[in-house]
C-alpha positions in Angstrom: 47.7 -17.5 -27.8 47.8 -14.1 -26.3 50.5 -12.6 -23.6 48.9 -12.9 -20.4 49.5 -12.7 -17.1 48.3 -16.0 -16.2 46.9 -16.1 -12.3 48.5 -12.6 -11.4 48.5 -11.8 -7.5 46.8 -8.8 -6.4 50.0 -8.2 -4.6 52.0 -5.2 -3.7 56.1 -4.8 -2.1 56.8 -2.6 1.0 58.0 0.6 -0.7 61.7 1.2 0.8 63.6 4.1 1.0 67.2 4.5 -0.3 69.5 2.3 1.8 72.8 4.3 1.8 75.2 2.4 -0.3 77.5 2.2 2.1 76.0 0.6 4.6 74.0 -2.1 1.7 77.8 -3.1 0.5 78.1 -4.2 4.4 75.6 -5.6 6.0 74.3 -7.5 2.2 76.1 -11.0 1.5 73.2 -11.6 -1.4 70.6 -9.7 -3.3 68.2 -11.1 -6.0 69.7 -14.7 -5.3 73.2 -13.9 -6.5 76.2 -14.6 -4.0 79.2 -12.4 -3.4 81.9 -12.3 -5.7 85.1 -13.3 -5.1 86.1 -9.6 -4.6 83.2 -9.2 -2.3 84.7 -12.0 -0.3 87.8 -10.6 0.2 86.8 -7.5 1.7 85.2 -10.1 5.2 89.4 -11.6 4.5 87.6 -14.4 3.1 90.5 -14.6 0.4 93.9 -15.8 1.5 97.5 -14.5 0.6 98.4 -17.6 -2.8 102.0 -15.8 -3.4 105.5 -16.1 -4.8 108.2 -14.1 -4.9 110.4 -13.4 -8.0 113.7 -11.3 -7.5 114.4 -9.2 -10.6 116.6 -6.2 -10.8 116.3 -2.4 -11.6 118.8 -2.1 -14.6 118.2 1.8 -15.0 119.1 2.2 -11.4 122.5 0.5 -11.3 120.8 -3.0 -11.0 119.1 -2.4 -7.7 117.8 -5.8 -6.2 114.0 -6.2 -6.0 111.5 -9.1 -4.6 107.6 -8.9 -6.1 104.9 -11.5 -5.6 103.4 -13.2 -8.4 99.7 -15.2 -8.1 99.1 -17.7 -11.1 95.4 -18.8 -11.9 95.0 -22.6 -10.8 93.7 -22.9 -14.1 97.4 -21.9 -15.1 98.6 -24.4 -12.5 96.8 -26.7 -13.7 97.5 -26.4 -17.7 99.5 -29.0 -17.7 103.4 -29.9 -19.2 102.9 -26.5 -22.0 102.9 -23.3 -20.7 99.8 -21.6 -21.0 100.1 -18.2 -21.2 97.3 -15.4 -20.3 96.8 -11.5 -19.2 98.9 -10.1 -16.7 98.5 -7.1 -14.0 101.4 -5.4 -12.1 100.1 -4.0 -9.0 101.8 -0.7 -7.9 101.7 -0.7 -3.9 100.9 2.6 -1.8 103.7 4.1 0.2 104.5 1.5 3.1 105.6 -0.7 -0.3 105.2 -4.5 -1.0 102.6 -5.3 1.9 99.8 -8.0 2.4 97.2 -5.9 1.4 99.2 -5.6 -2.5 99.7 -9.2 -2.3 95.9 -9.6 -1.6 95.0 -7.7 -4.4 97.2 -10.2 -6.6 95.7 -12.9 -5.4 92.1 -11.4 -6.3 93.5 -11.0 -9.7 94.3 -14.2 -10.3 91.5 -16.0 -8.6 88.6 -13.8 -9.9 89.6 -12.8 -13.4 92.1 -15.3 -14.2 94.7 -13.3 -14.8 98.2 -13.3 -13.1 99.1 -10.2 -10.8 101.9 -9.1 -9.9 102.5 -7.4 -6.4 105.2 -5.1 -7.5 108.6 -3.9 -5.6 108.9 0.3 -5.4 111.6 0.3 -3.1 113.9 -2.2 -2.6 113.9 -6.0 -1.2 114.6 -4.9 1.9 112.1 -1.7 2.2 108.8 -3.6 2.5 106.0 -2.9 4.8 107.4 0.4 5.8 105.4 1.4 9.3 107.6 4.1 9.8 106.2 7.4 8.7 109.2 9.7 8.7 110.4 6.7 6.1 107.4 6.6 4.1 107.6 10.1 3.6 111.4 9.9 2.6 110.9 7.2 0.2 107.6 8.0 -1.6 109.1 11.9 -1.8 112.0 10.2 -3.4 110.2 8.2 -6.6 107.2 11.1 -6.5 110.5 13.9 -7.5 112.4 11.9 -9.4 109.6 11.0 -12.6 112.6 8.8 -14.4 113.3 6.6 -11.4 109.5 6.0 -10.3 109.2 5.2 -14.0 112.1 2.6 -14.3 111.0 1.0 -11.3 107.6 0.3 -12.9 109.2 -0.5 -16.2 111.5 -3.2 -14.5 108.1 -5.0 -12.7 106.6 -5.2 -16.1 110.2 -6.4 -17.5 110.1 -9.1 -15.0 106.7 -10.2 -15.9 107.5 -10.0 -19.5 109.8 -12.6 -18.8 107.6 -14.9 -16.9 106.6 -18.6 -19.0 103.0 -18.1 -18.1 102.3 -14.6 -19.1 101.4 -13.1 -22.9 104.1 -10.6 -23.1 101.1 -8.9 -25.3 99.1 -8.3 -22.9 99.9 -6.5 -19.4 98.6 -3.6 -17.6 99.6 -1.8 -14.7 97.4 -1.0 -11.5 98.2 1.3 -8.5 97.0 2.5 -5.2 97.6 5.8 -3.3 101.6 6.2 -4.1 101.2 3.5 -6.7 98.5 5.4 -8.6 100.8 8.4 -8.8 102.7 6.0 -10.8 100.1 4.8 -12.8 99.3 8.1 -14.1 103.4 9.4 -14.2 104.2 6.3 -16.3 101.4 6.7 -18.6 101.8 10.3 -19.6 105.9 9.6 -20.2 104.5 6.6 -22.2 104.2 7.8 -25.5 103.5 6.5 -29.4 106.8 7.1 -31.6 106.7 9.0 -35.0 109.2 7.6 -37.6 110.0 9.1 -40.6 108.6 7.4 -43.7 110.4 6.7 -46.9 110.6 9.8 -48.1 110.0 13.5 -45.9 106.0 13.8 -47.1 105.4 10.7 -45.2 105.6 9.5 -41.5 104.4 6.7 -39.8 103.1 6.7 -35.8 103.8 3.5 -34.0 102.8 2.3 -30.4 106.1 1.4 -28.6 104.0 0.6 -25.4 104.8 -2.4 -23.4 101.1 -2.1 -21.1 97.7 -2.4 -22.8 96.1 -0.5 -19.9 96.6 1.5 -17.2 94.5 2.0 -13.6 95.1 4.3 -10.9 92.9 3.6 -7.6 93.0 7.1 -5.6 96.6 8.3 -7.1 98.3 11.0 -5.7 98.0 13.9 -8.8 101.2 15.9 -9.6 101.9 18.1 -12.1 102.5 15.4 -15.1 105.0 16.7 -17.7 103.1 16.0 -21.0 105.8 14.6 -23.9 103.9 13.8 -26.5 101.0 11.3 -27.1 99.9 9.0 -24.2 100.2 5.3 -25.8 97.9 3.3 -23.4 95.0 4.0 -22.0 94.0 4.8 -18.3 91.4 4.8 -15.8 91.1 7.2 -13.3 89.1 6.6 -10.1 88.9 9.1 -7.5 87.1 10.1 -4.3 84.7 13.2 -4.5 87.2 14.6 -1.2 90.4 13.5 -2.3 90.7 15.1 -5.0 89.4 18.7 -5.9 87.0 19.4 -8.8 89.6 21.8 -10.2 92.7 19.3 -9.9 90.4 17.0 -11.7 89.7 19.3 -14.7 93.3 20.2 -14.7 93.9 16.1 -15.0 91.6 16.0 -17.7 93.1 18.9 -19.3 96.6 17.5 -19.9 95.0 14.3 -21.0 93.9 15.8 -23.8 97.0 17.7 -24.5 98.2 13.8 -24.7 95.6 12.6 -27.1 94.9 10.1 -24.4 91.9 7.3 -24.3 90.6 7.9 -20.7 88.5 7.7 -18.2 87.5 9.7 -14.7 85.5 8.3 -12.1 84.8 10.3 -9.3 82.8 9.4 -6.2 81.1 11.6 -3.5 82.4 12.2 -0.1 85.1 9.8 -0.4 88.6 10.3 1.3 91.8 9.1 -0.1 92.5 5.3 0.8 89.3 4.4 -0.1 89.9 0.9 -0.7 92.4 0.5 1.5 91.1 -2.4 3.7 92.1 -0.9 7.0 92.1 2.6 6.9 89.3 4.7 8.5 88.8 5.9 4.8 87.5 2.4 3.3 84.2 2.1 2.1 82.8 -0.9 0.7 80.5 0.3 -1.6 83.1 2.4 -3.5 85.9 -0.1 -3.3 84.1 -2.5 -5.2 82.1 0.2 -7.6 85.8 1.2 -8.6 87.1 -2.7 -8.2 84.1 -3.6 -11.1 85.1 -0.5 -13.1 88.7 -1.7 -13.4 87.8 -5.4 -14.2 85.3 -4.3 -17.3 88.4 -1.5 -18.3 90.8 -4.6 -18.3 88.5 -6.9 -20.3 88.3 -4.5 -22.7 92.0 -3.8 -23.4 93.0 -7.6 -22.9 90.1 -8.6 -25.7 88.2 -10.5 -23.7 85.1 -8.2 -24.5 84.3 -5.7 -27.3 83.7 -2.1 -27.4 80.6 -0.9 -28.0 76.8 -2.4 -28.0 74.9 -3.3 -30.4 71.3 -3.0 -31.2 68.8 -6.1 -30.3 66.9 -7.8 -33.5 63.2 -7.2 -34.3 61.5 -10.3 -34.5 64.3 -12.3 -33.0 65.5 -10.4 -29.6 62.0 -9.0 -29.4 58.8 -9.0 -30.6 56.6 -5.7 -31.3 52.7 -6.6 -30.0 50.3 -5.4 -28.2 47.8 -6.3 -25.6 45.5 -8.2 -28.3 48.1 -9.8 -30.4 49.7 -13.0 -30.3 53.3 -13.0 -29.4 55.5 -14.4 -32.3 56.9 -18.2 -31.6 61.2 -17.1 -30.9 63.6 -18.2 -34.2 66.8 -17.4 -31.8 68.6 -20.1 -29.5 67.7 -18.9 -26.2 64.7 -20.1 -24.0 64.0 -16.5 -23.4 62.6 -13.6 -25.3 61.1 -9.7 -24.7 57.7 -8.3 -26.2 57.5 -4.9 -27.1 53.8 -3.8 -25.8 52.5 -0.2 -27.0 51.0 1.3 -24.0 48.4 4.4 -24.1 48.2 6.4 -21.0 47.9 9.7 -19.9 49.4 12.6 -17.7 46.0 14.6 -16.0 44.1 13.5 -19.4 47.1 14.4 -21.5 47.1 11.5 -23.8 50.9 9.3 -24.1 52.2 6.6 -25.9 54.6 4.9 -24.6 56.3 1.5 -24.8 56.5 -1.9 -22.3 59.5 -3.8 -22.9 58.9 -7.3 -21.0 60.9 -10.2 -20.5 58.8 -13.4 -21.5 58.9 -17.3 -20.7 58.1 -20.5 -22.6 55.5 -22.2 -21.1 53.6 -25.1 -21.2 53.0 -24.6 -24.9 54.9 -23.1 -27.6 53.9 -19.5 -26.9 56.0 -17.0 -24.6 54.0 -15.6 -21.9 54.8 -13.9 -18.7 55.3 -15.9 -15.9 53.2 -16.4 -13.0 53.4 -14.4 -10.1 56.9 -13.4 -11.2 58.0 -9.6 -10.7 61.1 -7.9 -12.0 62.9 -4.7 -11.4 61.7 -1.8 -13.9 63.2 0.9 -15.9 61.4 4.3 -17.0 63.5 5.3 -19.8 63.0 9.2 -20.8 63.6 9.9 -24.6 65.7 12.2 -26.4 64.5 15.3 -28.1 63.1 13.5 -31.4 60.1 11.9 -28.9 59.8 8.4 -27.8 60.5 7.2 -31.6 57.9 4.0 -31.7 58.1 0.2 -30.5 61.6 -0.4 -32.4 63.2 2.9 -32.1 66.2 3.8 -30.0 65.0 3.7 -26.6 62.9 0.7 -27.1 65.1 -1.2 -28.0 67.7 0.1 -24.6 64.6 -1.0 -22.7 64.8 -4.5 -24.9 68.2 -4.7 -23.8 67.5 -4.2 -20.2 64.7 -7.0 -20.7 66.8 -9.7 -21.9 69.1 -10.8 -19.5 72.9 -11.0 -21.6 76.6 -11.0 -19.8 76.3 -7.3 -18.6 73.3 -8.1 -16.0 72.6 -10.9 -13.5 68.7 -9.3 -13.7 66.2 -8.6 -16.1 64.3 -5.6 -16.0 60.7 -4.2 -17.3 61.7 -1.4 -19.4 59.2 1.5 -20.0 59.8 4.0 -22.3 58.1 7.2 -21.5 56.2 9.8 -23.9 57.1 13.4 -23.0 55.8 15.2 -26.0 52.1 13.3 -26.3 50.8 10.9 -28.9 50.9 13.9 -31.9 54.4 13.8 -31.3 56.4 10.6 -31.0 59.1 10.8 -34.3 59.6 14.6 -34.2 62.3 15.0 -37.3 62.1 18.7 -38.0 65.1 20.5 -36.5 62.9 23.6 -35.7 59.8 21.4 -34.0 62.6 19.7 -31.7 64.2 23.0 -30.7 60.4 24.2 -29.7 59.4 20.8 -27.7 62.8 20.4 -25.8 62.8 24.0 -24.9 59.2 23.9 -23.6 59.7 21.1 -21.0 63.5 22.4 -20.2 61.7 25.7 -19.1 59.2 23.8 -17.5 60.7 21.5 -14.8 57.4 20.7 -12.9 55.7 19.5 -16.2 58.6 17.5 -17.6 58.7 15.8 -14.0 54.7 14.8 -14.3 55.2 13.4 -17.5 58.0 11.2 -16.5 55.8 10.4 -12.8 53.0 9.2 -15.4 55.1 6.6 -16.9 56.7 5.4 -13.3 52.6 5.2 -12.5 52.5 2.9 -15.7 55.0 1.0 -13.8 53.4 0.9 -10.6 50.1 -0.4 -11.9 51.6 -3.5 -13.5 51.6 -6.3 -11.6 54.6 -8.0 -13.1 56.6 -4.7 -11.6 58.3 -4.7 -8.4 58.3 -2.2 -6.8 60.6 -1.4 -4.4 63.1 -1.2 -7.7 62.0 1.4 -9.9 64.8 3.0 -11.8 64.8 6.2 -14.3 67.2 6.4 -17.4 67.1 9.4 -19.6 69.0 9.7 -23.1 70.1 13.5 -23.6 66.7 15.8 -23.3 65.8 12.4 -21.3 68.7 13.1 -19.2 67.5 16.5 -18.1 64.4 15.3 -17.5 65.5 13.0 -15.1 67.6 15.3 -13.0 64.5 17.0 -12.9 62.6 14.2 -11.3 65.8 13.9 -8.7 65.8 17.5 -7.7 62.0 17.9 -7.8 59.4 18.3 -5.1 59.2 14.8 -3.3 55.1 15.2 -2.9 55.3 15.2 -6.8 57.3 11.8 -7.6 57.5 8.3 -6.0 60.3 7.8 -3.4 60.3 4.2 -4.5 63.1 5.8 -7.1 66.4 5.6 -5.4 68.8 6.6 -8.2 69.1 9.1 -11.2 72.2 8.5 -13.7 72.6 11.1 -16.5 74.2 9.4 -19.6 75.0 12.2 -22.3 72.7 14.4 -20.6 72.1 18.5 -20.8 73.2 19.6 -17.0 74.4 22.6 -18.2 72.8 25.3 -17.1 72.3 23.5 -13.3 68.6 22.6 -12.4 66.9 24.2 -9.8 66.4 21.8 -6.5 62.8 21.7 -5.3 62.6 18.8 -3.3 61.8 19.7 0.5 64.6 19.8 2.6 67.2 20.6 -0.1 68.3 17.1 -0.1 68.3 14.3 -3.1 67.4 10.9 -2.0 68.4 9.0 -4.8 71.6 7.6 -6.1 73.0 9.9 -9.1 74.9 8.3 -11.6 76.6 10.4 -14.3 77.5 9.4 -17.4 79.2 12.2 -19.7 81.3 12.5 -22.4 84.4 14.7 -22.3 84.1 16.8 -25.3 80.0 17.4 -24.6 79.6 20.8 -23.9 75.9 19.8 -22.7 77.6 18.8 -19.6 78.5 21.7 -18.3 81.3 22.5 -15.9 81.9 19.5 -13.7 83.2 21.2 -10.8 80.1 23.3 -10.3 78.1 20.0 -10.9 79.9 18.1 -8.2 79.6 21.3 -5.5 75.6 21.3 -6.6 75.1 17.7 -6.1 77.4 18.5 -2.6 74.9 20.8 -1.7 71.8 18.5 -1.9 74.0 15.8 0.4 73.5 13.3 -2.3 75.2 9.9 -3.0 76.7 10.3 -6.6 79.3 9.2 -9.0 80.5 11.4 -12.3 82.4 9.6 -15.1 83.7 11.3 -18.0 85.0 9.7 -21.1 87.6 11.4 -23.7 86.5 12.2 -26.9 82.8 11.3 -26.3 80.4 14.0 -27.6 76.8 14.7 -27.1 74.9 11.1 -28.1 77.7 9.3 -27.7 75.5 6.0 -27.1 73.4 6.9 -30.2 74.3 3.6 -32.6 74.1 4.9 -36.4 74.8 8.6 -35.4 78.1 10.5 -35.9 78.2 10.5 -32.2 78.1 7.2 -31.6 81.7 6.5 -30.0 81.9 2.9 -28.6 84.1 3.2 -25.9 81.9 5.3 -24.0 79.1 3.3 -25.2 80.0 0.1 -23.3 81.8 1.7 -20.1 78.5 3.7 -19.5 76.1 0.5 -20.0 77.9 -1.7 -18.1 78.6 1.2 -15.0 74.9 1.8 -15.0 73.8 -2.0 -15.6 76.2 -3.3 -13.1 74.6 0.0 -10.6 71.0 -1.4 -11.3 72.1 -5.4 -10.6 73.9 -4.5 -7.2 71.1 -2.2 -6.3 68.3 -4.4 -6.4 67.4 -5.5 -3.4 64.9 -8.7 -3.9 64.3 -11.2 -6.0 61.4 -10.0 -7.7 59.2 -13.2 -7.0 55.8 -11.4 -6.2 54.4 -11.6 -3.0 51.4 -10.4 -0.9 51.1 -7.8 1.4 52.1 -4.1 1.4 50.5 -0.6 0.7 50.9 -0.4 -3.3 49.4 3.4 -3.5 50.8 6.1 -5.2 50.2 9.4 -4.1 49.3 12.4 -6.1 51.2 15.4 -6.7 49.4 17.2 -3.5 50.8 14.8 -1.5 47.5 13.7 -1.1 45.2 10.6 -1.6 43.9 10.4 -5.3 40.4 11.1 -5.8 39.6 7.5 -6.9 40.1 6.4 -3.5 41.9 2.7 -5.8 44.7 1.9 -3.1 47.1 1.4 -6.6 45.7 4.7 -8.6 48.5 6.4 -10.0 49.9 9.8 -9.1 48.3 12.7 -11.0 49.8 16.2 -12.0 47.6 18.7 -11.0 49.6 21.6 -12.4 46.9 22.3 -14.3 48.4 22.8 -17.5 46.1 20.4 -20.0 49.1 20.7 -22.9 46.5 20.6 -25.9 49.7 21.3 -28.4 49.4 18.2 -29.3 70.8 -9.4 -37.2 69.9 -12.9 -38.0 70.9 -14.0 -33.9 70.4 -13.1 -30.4 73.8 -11.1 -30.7 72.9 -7.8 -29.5 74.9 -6.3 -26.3 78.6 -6.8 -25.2 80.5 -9.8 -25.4 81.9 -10.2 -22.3 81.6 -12.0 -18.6 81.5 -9.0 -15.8 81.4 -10.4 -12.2 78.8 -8.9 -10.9 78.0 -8.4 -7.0 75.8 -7.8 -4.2 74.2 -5.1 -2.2 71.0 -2.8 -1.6 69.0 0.0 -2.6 67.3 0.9 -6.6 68.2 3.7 -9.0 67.1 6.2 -11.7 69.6 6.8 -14.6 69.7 9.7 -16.8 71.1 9.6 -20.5 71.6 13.6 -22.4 70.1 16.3 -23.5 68.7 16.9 -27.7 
């Protein structure tokens, strides 16, 4: 039996513009079927204050009296007459001190992840809620001075907890907002690994003296962080694009590395201090619970409920090579799912391409997996590295294959296409000298490196199992230039059905030109960089460039992760960075997508051409040709690929293109 698709609907989706995302965290309670999360909830005060306070004491500041609020799991409650014991979180509270909004934030900790938080004292027992500002200002200047005493406060919250029946000593972290970021980030730098002396002066031995596994800090205050040696746990950084300036950030990042630290930085455009701060004019949905999913996946990794790193899907048990005459191999693994790799020959204004269809199949009535009827999924275009689109099992076929089958990192599946930018005489380029020649050629060319990448979203158009109105781009290093390109390019040239562009490992460095019309980039930019890849560029001047083209963007760094940092096999590869940038732009795609995919009828389905214009054909769905007139004649034995982990996904609107490195 061949892969078909059986009964397809000559049916096309209204093409949407980018819904701000903003405004889609609002006015969305579902997208693609899935309900709000618990967090989601929270934000409409859907989720109630479940507290109790513990009194504990300061004992480095003459045993000053202090009341937190602890929330316990039900599960917990509910584990009957032996103590079960799981992950804990102290939450550091902005200046006004132990509040309901802290308290709130405990109880999401306990009721979405499971964990127990810990709304934690700053101040005294009788200095909560501070509404007075003259006050706040007296008290937060007091612990922001005096490094020792903000310090011992924390360390007497996560004391406290150690102490607690229900909580695995093991395994706490510590959270903050505003004030209580500050001390995030002032704890963790004076947290430091101790060297002992061996048994004999040619040897010494480093041990981790760290009572916190992790370390968050949502919008933190930054001072000027004495560095004392090696930073013992590590820490998450999120902060808003007009919080904090691009130089204060690289000055951040800069004494992290003078502590050896494991970290990351999140920054996010246009976005004040307070950002998640319920009430404040500051809040914004979207961001709150981008960050809020950031910190969840960072604290599954340090509490090991998930594994670093990915790992590569199976031929011939994740996914099947084929083609559009072959039969599609009967599934050996355990799910009721599988993906068929399809080679797919096409061509940019008669250039030929070869490029590759990742696509999720179904069993159906018989034993064969087919596509299923009228049913249409999100898509990918996935823009290679500088060795070429490396065949139906190479690198990026096998990140579409991923995208395809549905694992814990997505609540969708996606059509992943993996686009030819070199032609069909080049797909495994290997010499050094030959990659050097082909990635320069389409770096210096912006215009031609953009129509190749618009022929494989026309691929993606033309297939009737595609919807859409969610199209998304991912590059891998050259691939991640590429698609910058395709952001910044002129908007008569590519499909506005495109709403995001993420660079992952990509070469930004030098800054691309913008073309597009009005100076402004439509779609969502998500970048994904490592903090020792010199590809990247300076991020300050990225962040003002982006500014400048009033776009919606986020750029993560990660320490110690070099050019191809996602590459598995490579001496790149780190897997840190690996995970945190799948799941940031996987979790992007899932809250982004803004139907269900099940086809329907109705709808202009044409693409334009690069004029602007109508194509020649005069085929309502004929793909977009580049008329730049350059015709290019230089020619494991189980489904356990991925990360093991559960990630609560949630809702809201609009479709992206990510972008993955230069080389």
């Amino acid at each position: 039996m061949k892969i078909i698709n059986i009964g397809i609907l000559a049916s096309s989706l209204l093409i949407s513009g980018v819904i701000r995302p903003s405004v889609a965290a609002e006015e969305s309670a579902t997208a693609g079927g899935n309900t709000v999360s618990t967090y989601a909830s929270s934000v409409e005060g859907a989720v109630g204050v479940d507290v109790t306070p513990i009194e504990y004491v300061d004992t480095n500041d003459n045993d000053e009296p202090l009341r937190g609020y602890v929330s316990i799991p039900q599960s917990v409650l509910d584990g009957g007459d032996e103590p079960q014991q799981v992950p804990a979180v102290v939450i550091l509270p902005g200046w006004s001190n132990v509040d309901d909004y802290v308290k709130t934030r405990a109880t999401m900790i306990s009721q979405e992840f499971n964990w127990i938080g810990f709304a934690a004292d700053l101040y005294g027992e009788n200095l909560h809620d501070i509404s007075d500002f003259d006050k706040k200002v007296e008290l937060s200047t007091q612990l922001r001075s005096d490094p020792e005493l903000f310090n011992g406060r924390i360390q007497a919250a996560i004391d406290a907890l150690k102490e607690h029946p229900n909580v695995d000593p093991t395994k706490i972290s510590i959270i903050g907002y505003c004030l209580g970021g500050t001390g995030v980030m002032s704890y963790s730098f004076a947290d430091t690994t101790t060297t002992l002396d061996g048994d004999n002066s040619t040897t010494a031995a480093t041990t981790t003296t760290s009572d916190i596994v992790g370390a968050v800090s949502f919008h933190g205050g930054l001072l000027d962080f004495d560095v004392p040696g090696q930073m013992a746990n590590p820490i998450l950084i999120l902060s808003g694009g007009d919080d904090d300036t691009g130089t204060a950030i690289e000055d951040l990042e800069s004494k992290l590395v003078d502590a050896n630290s494991t970290w990351q930085i999140t920054r996010y455009s246009g976005i004040e201090h307070g950002f998640t701060m319920f009430d404040l004019p500051a809040y914004n949905a979207w961001v709150d619970e981008r960050s809020w999913n950031e910190m969840g996946s960072f604290l599954s990794e340090v509490f090991d409920e998930m594994e670093y790193g990915t790992t590569p899907p199976s031929e011939g048990v994740d996914y099947y090579v084929t083609d559009s005459d072959s039969d599609v191999p009967i599934g050996v693994g355990t799910d009721d799912t599988s993906v068929a790799v399809e080679t797919v020959m096409y061509d940019d204004n008669g250039f030929p391409l070869e490029g590759y269809l990742a696509m999720p199949m179904s069993m159906g009535d018989g034993d064969t997996y087919s596509v299923v009827d009228g049913k249409q999924y999100p898509a990918v275009v996935i823009v290679p590295n500088w060795d070429g689109v490396n065949g139906p099992n190479g690198y990026e076929s096998e990140r579409a294959v991923m995208m395809a089958n549905q694992r814990s990192w997505s609540s969708q599946q996606y059509i992943g296409m993996v686009a030819d930018i070199y032609g069909v005489n080049y797909t495994n380029v290997e010499e050094f000298d030959k990659k050097m020649e082909l990635a320069g050629k389409y770096r210096s060319d912006p215009a031609l490196f953009v129509g190749r990448i618009q022929a494989a979203v026309n691929v993606l158009i033309d297939n009737p199992s595609v919807d859409n109105s969610n199209i998304f781009v991912a590059g891998y290093c050259l691939g991640g230039t590429g698609a910058l390109d395709y952001a910044f390019a002129d908007t008569a040239t590519t499909f506005d059905g495109v709403k995001a562009i993420v660079p992952v490992h990509g070469g930004l460095n030098p800054l691309r030109q913008i073309q597009t019309d009005d100076g402004t980039v439509e779609p969502y930019i998500l970048v994904l960089s490592g903090g020792v890849d010199d590809s990247h560029g300076n991020t300050t001047e990225l962040e003002m460039h982006l500014d400048s083209t009033n776009a919606t963007w986020e750029v993560t760094r990660f320490s110690n992760g070099q050019h191809g940092f996602s590459e598995w096999g490579t001496g790149a590869y780190q897997k840190m960075a690996d995970s945190r940038s799948w799941l940031s732009m996987m979790s992007l795609f899932d809250s982004l997508t803004t139907t269900d995919g099940d086809a329907s009828s109705g709808g202009d389905n044409a693409a334009m051409d690069n004029d602007g214009g109508d194509t020649s054909s005069g085929d309502e769905n004929a793909p977009m040709v580049n008329d730049d007139g350059n015709d290019d004649n230089d020619s494991s034995a189980s489904s356990s690929f991925g990360i093991s982990m559960i990630v609560a996904t949630t809702a809201a609107v609009a479709v992206a293109t990510v972008t993955v490195g230069l080389l």
